[in-house]
C-alpha positions in Angstrom: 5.1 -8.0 23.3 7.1 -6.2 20.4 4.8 -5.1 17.6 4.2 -6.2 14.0 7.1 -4.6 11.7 4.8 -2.1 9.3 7.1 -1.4 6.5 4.7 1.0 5.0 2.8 3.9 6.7 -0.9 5.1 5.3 -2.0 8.2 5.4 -5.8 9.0 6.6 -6.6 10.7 3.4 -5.3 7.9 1.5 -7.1 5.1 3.6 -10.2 7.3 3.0 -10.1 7.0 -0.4 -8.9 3.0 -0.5 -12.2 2.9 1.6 -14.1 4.4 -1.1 -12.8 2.7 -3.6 -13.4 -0.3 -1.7 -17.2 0.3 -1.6 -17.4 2.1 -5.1 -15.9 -0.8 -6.8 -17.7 -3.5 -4.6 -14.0 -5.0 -3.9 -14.8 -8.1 -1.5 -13.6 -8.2 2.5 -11.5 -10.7 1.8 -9.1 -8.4 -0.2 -6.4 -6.1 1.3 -4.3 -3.1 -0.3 -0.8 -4.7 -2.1 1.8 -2.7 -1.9 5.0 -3.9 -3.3 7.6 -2.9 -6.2 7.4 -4.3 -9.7 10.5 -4.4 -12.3 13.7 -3.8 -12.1 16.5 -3.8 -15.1 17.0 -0.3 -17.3 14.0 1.6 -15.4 14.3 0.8 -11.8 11.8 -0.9 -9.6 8.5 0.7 -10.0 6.2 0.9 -6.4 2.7 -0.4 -7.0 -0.2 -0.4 -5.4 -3.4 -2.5 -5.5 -6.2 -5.2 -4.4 -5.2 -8.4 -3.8 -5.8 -11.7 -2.1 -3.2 -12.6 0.5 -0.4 -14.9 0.0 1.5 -16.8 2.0 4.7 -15.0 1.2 2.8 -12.0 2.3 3.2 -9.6 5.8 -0.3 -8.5 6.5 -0.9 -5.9 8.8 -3.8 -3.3 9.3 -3.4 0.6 9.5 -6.2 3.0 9.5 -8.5 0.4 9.2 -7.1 -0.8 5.8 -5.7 -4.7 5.7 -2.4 -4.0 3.8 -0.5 -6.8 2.1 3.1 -6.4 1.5 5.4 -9.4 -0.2 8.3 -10.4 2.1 10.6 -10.0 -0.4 9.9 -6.3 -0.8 9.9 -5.4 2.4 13.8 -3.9 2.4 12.6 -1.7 -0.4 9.2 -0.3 1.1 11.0 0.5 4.5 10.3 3.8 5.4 7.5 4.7 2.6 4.3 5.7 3.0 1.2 5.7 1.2 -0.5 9.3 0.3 -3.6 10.0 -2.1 -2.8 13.5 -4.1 -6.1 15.4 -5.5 -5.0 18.4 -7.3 -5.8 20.5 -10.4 -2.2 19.0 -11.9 -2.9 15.6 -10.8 -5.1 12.3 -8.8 -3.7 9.6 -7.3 -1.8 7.4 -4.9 1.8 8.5 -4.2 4.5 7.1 -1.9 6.2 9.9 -0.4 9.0 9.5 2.2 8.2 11.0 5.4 11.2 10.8 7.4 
């Protein structure tokens, strides 16, 4: 049995803190983490991240524990990406970083 393509990788310090979020923020079960790009034209696609609902457009696969939702469309985009949380005196946040 081949396995699911994941398009995205997720760190376990960033599916810590989606989990905390999660239960900080009282975001229901039925919700995963979107991943996807947004934009385009003068600035570039922009890679975003958030909770959503899942569509039927939508690749769904869990990692770490976390459902993650990615459209099919932007799959050729988020190939090889993965998802990092950053806590530093500079800055806080999610990041995708390219591991490879």
């Amino acid at each position: 049995m081949l396995e699911k393509l994941k398009p995205v990788g997720l760190t376990a310090r960033a599916a810590a803190e989606v989990r905390k979020i999660m239960q900080t923020k009282n975001i229901p079960v039925e919700y995963g983490l979107r991943v996807g790009i947004r934009g385009g034209g003068c600035g570039g696609a922009a890679l975003i991240i958030g909770f959503d609902k899942e569509k039927p457009s939508d690749l769904t696969y869990t990692l770490e524990g976390i459902n993650l939702l990615v459209d099919k469309k932007h799959t050729m985009y988020l190939i090889g990406k993965e998802v990092d949380f950053y806590e530093g005196a500079d800055a806080r946040g999610f990041m995708f970083t390219d591991p490879g």
